[in-house]
N, C-alpha and C positions, 0 to 999 in steps of 0.2 A: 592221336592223329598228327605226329610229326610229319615235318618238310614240307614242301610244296601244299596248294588247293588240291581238291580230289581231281578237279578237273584239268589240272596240269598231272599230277598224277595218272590219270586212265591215260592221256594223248602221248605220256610216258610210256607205259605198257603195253596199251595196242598201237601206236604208231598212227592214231587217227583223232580228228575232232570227237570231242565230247557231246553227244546230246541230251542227256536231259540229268539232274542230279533225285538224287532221294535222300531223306532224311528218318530213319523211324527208331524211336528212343528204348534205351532200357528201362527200367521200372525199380522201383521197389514197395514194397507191399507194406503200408500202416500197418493192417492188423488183416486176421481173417485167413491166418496159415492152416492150411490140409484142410478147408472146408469147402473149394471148389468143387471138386471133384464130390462132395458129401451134398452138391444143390445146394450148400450154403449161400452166405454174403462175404465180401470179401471189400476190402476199403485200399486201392494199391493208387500210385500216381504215376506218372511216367516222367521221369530225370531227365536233367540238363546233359547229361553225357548219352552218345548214339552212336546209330551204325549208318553209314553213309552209303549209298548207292550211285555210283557215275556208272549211265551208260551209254550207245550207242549201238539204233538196229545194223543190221548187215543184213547184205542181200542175198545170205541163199536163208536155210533152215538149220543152223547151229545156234544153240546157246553158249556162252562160256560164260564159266564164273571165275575169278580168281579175287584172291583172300588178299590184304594185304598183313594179316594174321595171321598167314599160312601160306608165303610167295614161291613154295616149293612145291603145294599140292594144288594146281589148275585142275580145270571141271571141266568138261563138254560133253553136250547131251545134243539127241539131233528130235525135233522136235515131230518127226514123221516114224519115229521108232519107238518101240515100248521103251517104257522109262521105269526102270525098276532099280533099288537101291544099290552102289555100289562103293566105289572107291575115287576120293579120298572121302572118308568118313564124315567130315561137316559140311561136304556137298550136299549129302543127301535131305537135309532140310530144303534145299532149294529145290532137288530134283523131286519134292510130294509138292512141292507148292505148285511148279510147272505142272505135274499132273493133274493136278486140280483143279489147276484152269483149264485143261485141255477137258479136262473130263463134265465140267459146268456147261463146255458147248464154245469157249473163245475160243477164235480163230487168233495165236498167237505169232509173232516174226521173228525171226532169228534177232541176236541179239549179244552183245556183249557188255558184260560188269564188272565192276571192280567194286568190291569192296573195302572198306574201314571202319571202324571201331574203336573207342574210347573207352567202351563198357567194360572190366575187367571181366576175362574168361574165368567161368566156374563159378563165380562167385555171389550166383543166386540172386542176382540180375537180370536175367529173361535175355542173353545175350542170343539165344537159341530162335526169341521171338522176334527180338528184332532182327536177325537176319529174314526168317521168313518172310517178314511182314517188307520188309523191303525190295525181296525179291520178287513178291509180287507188285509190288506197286512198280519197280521197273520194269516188268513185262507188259504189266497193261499201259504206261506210258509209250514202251516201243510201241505198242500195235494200236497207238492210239483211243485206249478203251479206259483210262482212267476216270475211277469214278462210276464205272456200270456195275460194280458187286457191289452191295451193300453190305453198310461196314459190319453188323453182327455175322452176316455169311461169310465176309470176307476174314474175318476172326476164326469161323467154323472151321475153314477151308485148308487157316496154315495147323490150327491145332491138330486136323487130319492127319495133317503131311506130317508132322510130329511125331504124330501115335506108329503111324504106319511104315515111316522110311526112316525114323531115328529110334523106332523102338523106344519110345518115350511117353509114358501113359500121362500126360500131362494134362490139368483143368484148364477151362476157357480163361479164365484170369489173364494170362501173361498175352496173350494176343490181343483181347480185347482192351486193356488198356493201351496197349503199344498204339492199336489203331485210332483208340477215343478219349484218349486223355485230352485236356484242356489243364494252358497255364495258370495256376493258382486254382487249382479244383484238384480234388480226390475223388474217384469215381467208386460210389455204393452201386456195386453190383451184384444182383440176383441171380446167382449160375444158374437157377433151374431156368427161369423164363427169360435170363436177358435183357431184361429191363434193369434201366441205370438212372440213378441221379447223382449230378454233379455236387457233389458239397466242399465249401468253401474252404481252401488249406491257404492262406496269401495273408494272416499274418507278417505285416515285415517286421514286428518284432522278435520273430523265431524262429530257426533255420534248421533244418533237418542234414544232421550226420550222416555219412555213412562209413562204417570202419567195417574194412574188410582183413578177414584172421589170413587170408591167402590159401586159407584150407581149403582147395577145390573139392570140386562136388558134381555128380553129373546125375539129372534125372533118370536116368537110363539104368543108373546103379540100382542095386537089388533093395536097398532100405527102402525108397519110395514105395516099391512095387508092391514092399512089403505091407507097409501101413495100407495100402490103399485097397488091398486084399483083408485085412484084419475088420478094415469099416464097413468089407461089403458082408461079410462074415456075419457081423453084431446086425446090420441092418437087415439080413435073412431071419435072423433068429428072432429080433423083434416084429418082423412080419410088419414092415414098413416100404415103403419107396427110396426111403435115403433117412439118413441122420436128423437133415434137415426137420424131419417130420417125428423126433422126440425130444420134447421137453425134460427138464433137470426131475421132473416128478414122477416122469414114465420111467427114467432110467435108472434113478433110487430103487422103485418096485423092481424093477425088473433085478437090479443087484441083490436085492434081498432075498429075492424066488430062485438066485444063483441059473441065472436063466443063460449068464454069458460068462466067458471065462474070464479070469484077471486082466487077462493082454487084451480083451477086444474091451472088457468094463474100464481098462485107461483109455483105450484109443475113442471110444463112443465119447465117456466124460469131457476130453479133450474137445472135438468134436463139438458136441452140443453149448458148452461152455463158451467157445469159440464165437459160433454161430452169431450168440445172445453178446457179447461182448463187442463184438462190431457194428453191431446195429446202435447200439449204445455209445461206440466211439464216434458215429454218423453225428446221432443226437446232441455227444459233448460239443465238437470241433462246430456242428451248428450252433449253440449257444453261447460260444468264444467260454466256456470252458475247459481250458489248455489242462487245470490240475486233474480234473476226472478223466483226461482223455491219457494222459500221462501215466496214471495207476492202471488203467486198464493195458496200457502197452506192457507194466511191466508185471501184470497178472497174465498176459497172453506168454508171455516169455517163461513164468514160471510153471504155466503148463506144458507149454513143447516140450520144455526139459523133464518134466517131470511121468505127468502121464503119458504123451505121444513118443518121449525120449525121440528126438530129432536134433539137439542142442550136442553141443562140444565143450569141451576146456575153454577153449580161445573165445565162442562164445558169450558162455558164461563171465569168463574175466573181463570182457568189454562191456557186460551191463553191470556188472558189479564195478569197476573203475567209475563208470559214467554216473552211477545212483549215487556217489562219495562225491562228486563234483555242484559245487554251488550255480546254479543255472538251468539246471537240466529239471526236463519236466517228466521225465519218460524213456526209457529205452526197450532194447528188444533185438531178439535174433530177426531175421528177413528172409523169404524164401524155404523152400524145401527142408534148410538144414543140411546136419550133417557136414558143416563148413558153411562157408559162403560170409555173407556182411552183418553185420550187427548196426539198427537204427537206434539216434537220438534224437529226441528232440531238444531242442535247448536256445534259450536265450540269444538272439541274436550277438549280443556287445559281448558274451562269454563265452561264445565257439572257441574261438583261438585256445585259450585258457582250457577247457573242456579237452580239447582235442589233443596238447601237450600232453594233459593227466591221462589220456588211453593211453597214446601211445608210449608214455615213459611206461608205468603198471604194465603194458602190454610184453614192451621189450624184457623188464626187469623177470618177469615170468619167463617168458618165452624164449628170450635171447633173441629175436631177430623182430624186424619191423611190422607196422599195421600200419595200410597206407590208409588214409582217412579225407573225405572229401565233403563238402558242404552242396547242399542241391537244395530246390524249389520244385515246388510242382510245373510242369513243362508240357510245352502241346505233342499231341501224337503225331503221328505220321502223315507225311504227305509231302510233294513234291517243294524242291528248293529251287 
């Protein structure tokens, strides 16, 4: 978010006063990858880097979006007309959110935003959530109605608009922490029921990495869709409700009766494995157990790659670089996969040091950079 405040920025853009700002954060996921969408648990926080929302109503019935991540593809939607997905392509997260307030029963006003962002695009982040999530929260500040969704609906509402207008089969995960994150907490989240507890990540002795390989990645790509059809697959066959609901005991039997094939007996093991692994990194991070919580990250990591195959080169070489560094407690790929950021934990007074050792290894492999940033657990969204 270079040059100017956002709010000298929009009065830039649209030629008018600013009225109200938005803040809503990106995310990165502790542990507890591809088991949203399985009713699993899932342990994510919401980062110091965001997407920022400036807007101002206008008086007839237009919305306009414009990106300052995209200053060539402007939006406008008219809010008395069907709104159905179109062009430019990262509109359309905002144009399922718009509908879904319209479709809950707000009475919404026209309105214009701008936005900005810090988050790196692709890079498995939830940059997709926090646009949503901001865009809702600056519609219901125009029409004067923040604060009347409740935040689990209000989480429901953008992951909707996701599914349906970005063709993005995405878990609750990424919304709902965008919206309920709190600073120095990790949020244990029960996808089935929604129910969360805050658990304690505000160690200042230790500060969470993030190294991104720049290998973009889009939920919408075919790998996601793929895995996420393999689990419903294994979960037909065991004659269950979801993953959630088999243990490491049921799924041994059931591998032995050759009940499921190779590719769904990785995708299940992964899965269930998972599952019991972040309930676990809940219980370490509550007992200021950093070393258990640390093995566990970097057994989560060796299953993505191995059984869910979701992991890369670039990947793998940033937790391998990170586990050769003195300090570190713990690493891991983040998000979806298939590119995106690689998390560490480590030592506060040996980030810098830590952070050199990726990105030297990184370059030396790679021939080109891994930008790498330090973050804290950070509050979610809500008006600035």
């Amino acid at each position: 978010m270079n040059g100017n405040t956002p709010q000298t920025r929009f009065e830039s853009t649209y030629k008018r006063p600013v009225g109200g700002l938005v803040r809503a954060p990106g995310r990165v996921n502790l542990i507890g990858e591809h088991t949203d969408y399985n009713d699993g648990f899932v342990l994510p926080i919401a980062i110091e880097r965001c997407t920022l929302a400036a807007w101002a109503p206008r008086d007839d019935r237009k919305v306009s979006f414009i990106s300052r991540q995209a200053p060539d593809e402007p939006a406008q939607l008219d809010l008395d007309e069907l709104i159905v997905p179109g062009q430019p392509a990262w509109a359309n997260y905002c144009r399922g959110v718009t509908a879904g307030l319209i479709e809950r029963g707000l009475e919404l006003r026209g309105v214009d935003i701008l936005f900005d962002s810090d988050v790196p695009l692709g890079a498995g982040l939830s940059t997709s959530a926090a646009l949503e999530v901001a865009t809702a929260m600056a519609l219901l500040a125009a029409a004067d109605k923040s604060g009347q969704v409740p935040l689990r609906e209000l989480a429901l509402l953008c992951q909707k608009a996701e599914h349906e207008y970005a063709n993005a089969p995405c878990g609750i995960m990424d919304q709902s922490i965008c919206i309920m994150g709190q600073a120095g907490r990790a949020l244990l989240l029960d996808c089935r029921d929604g129910q969360t507890r805050q658990i304690h990540f505000d160690d200042p002795r230790t500060v969470l990495l993030v190294a991104d390989t720049q290998v973009k990645h889009a939920i919408s790509d075919g790998g996601y869709a793929a895995r996420r059809s393999q689990c419903e697959s294994a979960t037909e066959k065991l004659g269950v409700k979801a993953l959630r609901d088999v243990d490491r005991a049921t799924l041994s039997a059931a591998a032995e009766a050759g009940a499921l094939s190779d590719l769904e007996l990785q995708r299940a093991r992964h899965v269930v494995g998972e599952i019991d692994r972040t309930v676990q990194a809940a219980d370490a991070l509550e007992s200021n157990n950093t070393s258990r919580f640390g093995n566990l990250m970097y057994e989560s990591h060796e299953s993505l790659r191995d059984d869910y195959e979701v992991s890369c080169e670039e990947l793998d070489a940033i937790v391998a670089a990170a586990r050769s560094c003195e300090g570190v407690w713990g690493a891991r790929m983040t998000g979806g996969g298939f590119g995106g950021c690689a998390i560490v934990l480590v030592e506060a007074d040996q980030a810098p040091a830590v952070t050199d050792a990726i990105q030297q290894a990184f370059a030396a492999k790679f021939g080109r950079k891994c930008p790498v940033f330090a973050t804290r657990a950070a509050d979610g969204a809500g008006l600035v």
